[in-house]
C-alpha positions as CSV (number, residue, x, y, z in Angstrom):
1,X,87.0,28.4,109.7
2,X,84.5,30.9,111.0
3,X,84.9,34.6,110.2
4,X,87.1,35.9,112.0
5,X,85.2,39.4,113.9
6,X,88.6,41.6,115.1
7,X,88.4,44.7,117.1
8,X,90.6,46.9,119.4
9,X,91.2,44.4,121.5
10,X,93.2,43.2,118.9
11,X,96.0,45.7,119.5
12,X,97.5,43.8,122.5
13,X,98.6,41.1,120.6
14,X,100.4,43.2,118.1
15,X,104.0,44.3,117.4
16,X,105.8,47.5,115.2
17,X,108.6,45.2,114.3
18,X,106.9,41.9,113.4
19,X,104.8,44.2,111.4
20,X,107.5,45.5,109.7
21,X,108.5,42.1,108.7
22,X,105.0,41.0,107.5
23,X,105.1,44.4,105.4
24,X,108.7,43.3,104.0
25,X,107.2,39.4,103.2
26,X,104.0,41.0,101.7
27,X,106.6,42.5,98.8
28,X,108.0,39.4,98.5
29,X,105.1,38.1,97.1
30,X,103.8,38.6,93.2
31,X,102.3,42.3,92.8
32,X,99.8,43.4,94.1
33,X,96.9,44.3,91.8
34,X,95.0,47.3,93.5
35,X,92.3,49.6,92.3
36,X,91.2,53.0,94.2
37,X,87.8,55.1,93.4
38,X,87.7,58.2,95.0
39,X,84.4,60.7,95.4
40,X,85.1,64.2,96.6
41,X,82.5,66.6,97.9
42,X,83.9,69.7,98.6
43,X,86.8,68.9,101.6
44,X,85.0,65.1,102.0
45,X,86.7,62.6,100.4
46,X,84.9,58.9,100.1
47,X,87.7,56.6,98.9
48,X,87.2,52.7,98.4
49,X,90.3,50.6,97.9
50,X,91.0,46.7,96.5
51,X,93.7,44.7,96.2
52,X,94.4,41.1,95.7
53,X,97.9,39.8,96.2
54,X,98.9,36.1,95.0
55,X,99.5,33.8,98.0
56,X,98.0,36.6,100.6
57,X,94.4,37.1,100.1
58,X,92.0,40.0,98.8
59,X,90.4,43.5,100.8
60,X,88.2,45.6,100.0
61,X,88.2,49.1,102.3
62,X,86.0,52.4,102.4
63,X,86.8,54.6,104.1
64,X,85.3,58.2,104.4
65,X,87.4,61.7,105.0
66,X,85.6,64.7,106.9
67,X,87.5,67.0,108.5
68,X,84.5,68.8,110.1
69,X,83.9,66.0,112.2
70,X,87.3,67.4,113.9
71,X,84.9,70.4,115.4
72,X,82.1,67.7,116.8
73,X,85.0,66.2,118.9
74,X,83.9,62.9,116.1
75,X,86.9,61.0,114.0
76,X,87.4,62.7,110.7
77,X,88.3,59.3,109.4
78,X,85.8,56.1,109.4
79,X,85.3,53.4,107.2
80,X,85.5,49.2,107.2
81,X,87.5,46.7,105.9
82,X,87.1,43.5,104.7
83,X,89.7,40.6,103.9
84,X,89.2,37.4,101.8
85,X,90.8,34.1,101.5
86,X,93.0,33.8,98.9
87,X,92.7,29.9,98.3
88,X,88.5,30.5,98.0
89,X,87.8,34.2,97.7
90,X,85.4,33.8,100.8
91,X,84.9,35.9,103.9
92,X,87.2,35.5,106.7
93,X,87.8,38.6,108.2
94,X,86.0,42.1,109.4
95,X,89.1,44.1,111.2
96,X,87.9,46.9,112.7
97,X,89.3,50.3,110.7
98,X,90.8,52.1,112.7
99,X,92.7,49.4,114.3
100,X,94.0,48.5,110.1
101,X,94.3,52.0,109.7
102,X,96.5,53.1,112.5
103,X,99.3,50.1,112.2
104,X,99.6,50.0,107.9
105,X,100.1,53.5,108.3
106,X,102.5,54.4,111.3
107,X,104.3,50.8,109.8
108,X,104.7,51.9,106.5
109,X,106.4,55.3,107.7
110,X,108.3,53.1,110.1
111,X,109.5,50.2,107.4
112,X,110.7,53.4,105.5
113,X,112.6,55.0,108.3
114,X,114.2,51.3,109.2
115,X,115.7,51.7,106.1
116,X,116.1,55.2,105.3
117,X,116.7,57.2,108.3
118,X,120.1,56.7,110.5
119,X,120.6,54.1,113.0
120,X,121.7,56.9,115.0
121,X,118.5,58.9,114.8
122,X,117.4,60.1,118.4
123,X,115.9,63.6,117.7
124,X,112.3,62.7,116.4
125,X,110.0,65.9,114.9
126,X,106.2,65.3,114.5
127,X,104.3,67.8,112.1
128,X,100.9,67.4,113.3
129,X,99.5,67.0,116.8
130,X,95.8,64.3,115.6
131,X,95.7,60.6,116.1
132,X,98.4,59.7,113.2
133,X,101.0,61.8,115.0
134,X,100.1,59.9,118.2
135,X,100.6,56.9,116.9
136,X,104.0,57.6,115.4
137,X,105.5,58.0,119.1
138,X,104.6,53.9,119.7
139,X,105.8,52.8,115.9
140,X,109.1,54.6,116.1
141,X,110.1,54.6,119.9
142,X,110.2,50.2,118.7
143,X,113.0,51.5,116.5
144,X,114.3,53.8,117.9
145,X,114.0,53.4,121.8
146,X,116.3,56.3,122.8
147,X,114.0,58.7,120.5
148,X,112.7,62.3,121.9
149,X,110.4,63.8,120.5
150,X,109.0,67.1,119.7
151,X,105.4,68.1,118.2
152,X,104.5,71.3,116.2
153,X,100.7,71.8,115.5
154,X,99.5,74.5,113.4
155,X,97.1,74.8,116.3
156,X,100.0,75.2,119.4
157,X,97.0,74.2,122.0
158,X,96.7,70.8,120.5
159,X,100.7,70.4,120.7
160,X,100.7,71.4,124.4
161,X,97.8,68.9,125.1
162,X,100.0,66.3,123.5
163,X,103.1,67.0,125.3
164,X,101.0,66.8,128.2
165,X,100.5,63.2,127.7
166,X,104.4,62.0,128.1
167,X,107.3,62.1,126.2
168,X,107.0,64.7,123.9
169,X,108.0,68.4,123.9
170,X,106.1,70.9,122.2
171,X,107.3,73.4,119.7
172,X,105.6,77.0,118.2
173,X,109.3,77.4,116.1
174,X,108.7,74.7,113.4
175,X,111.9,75.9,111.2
176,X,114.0,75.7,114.6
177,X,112.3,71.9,115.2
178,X,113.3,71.4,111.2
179,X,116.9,71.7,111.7
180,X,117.4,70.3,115.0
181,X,115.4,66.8,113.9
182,X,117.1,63.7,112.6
183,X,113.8,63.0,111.4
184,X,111.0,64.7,110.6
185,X,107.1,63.0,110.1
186,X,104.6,65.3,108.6
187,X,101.1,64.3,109.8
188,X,98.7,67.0,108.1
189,X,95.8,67.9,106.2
190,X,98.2,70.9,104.7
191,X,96.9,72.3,101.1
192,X,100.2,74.3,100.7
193,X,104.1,73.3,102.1
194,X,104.9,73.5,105.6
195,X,109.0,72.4,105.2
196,X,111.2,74.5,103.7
197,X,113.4,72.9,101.9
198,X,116.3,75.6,103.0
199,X,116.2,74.6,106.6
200,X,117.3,70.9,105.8
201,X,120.8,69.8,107.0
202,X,122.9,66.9,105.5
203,X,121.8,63.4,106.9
204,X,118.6,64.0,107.9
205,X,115.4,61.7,106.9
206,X,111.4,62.9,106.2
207,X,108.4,60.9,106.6
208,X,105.5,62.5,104.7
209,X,102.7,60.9,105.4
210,X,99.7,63.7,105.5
211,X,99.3,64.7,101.8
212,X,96.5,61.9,100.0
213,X,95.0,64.5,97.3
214,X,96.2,66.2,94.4
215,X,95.9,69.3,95.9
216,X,98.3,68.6,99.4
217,X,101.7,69.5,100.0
218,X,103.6,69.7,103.1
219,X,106.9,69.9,101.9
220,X,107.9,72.6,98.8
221,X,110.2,72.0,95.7
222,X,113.4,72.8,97.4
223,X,113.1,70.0,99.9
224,X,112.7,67.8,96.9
225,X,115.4,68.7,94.8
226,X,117.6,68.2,97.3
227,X,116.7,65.0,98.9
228,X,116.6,61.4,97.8
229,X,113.0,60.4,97.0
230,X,111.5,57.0,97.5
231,X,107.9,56.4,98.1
232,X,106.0,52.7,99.5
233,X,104.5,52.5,96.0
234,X,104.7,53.9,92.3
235,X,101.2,53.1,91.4
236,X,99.8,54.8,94.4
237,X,101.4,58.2,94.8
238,X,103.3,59.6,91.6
239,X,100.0,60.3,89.7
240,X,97.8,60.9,92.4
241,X,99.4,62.6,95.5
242,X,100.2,66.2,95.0
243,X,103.4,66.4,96.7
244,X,104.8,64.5,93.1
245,X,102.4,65.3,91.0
246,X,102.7,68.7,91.4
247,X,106.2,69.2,90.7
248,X,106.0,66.4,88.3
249,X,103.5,68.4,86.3
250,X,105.8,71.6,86.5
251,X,108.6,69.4,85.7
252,X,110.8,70.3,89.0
253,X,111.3,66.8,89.1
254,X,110.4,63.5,87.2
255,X,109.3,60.5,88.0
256,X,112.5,58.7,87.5
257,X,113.8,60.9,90.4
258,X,111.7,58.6,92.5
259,X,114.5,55.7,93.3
260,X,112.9,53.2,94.7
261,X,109.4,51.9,96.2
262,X,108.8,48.9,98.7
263,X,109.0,46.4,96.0
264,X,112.8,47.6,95.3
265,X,113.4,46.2,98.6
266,X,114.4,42.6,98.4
267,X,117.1,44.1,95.9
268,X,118.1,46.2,98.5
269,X,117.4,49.6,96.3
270,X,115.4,51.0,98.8
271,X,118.4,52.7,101.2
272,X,120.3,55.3,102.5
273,X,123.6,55.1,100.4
274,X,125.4,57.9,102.6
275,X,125.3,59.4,106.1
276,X,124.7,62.7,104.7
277,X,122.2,62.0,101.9
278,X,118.7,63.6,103.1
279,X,116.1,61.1,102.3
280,X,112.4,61.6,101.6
281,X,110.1,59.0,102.0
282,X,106.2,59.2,100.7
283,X,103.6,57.5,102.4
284,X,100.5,56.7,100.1
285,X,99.3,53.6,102.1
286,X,97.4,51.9,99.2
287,X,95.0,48.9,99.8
288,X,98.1,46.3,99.2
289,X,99.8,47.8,102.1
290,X,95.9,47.3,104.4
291,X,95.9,43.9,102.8
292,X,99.3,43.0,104.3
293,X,98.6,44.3,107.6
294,X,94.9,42.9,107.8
295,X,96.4,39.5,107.1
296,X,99.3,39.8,109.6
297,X,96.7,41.1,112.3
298,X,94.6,38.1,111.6
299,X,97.4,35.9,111.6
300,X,98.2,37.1,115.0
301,X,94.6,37.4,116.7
302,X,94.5,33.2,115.5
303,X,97.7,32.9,117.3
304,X,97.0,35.0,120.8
């Protein structure tokens, strides 16, 4: 079969909740082995991820990290992503990035909040205003179809530009947005917590999905402490991400505080276990989680 040259276009033939599934299979499977190298100069970030799971396939992705390029009007994030047969190890896929990007990310909040967050979730706050934020509004309104939403931007002009586009309120009092959300998806570049932990209520449910360095945090020590922690994957965020290695480090918490990861899931560990337990959920991506949706994008660009 020839390679397989996916772009955009792609998109049409995609779906939030059959990539959910496809995310859920993918931990089915045997481990994934994955390896990341990351090269910082000053705020840029150049990060390469592998993985290779058993019965799936292999990928390789780069991608690069300047937020400067947010001042040229350019996308602070670029890359490319390659996936491999599993049976022969040869090429049979290019996917464009962003296209890989923007549905293992938003779906790997949105596998968490399918299991974490209530089924009675409606009020919906987004921490952030760029393109992940955006793309949250599709993922979750699959979910969740009676979901409003509200956006807070450290910058209010960009929130007001992106109420301006439907469905979406904008916000300038983020503790007020706090306590009125059922859940709350953090979005940022943030070096330093944004959620207090003080303003949670019972019940409530947090996707953080902005923090990727050692030195991010968008929520602070009290939020942890009193929420249920779970992240899409151990190997990827307890050592690496600081919104758990910090406190780790400091020994707020521990990484047996973490309950459960994706791979908990076909045990059924990875849950709410009580309407008014606040849950945390961490999203690291990781280049098993771009495998999984790389192959199930494939899978249904073959079958459009």
């Amino acid at each position: 079969m020839s390679v397989a040259m996916i772009g955009p276009e792609a998109e049409a033939h995609l779906n939030w909740l059959t990539l959910c599934e496809a995310l859920e299979a993918g931990h089915r499977l045997p481990a994934a082995e994955i390896a990341d190298t990351l090269l910082y100069r000053g705020k840029d970030t150049l990060l390469n991820r592998a993985a290779w799971i058993d019965g799936l396939g292999q990928l390789v992705k780069c991608a690069t990290i300047f937020p400067g390029n947010a001042t040229q009007g350019k996308p602070t994030i670029n890359g490319a992503v390659t996936l491999y047969s599993d049976l022969t190890g040869e090429l049979d896929a290019v996917v464009d990035f962003h296209l890989v990007t923007k549905w293992k990310t938003a779906g790997d909040s949105l596998l968490s909040a399918r299991h974490l967050a209530r089924p009675d979730s409606r009020a919906i706050l987004l921490v952030g205003a760029g393109t992940v934020a955006r793309s949250m509004i599709s993922a979750y309104g699959a979910c969740f179809p009676e979901a409003r939403f509200t956006v807070w931007n450290r910058s209010p002009a960009a929130a007001e530009v992106m109420a301006r586009e439907g469905n979406v309120t904008a916000t300038t009092d983020l503790e007020a947005a706090v306590r009125a959300a059922d859940i709350i998806c953090t979005c940022t570049m943030s070096q330093s917590p944004l959620i207090q932990g003080d303003w949670l209520r019972p019940g409530q449910h947090l996707d953080l999905i902005g923090a990727y360095r050692p030195d991010m945090r968008e929520v602070d020590d009290t939020a942890l402490l009193r929420a249920s922690l779970f992240v899409d994957s151990r190997k990827t965020t307890i050592a690496h991400i600081g919104e758990l290695k910090d406190p780790i480090a400091r020994g707020v918490i521990s990484e047996a505080d973490v309950q459960a990861d994706f791979y908990d899931l076909p045990a059924g560990l990875y849950r709410r276990r009580s309407e008014d337990e606040i849950t945390i959920a961490k999203n690291g991506g990781g280049a098993h989680l771009d495998l999984m949706t790389a192959a199930y994008i494939l899978a249904a660009w073959r079958g459009r």
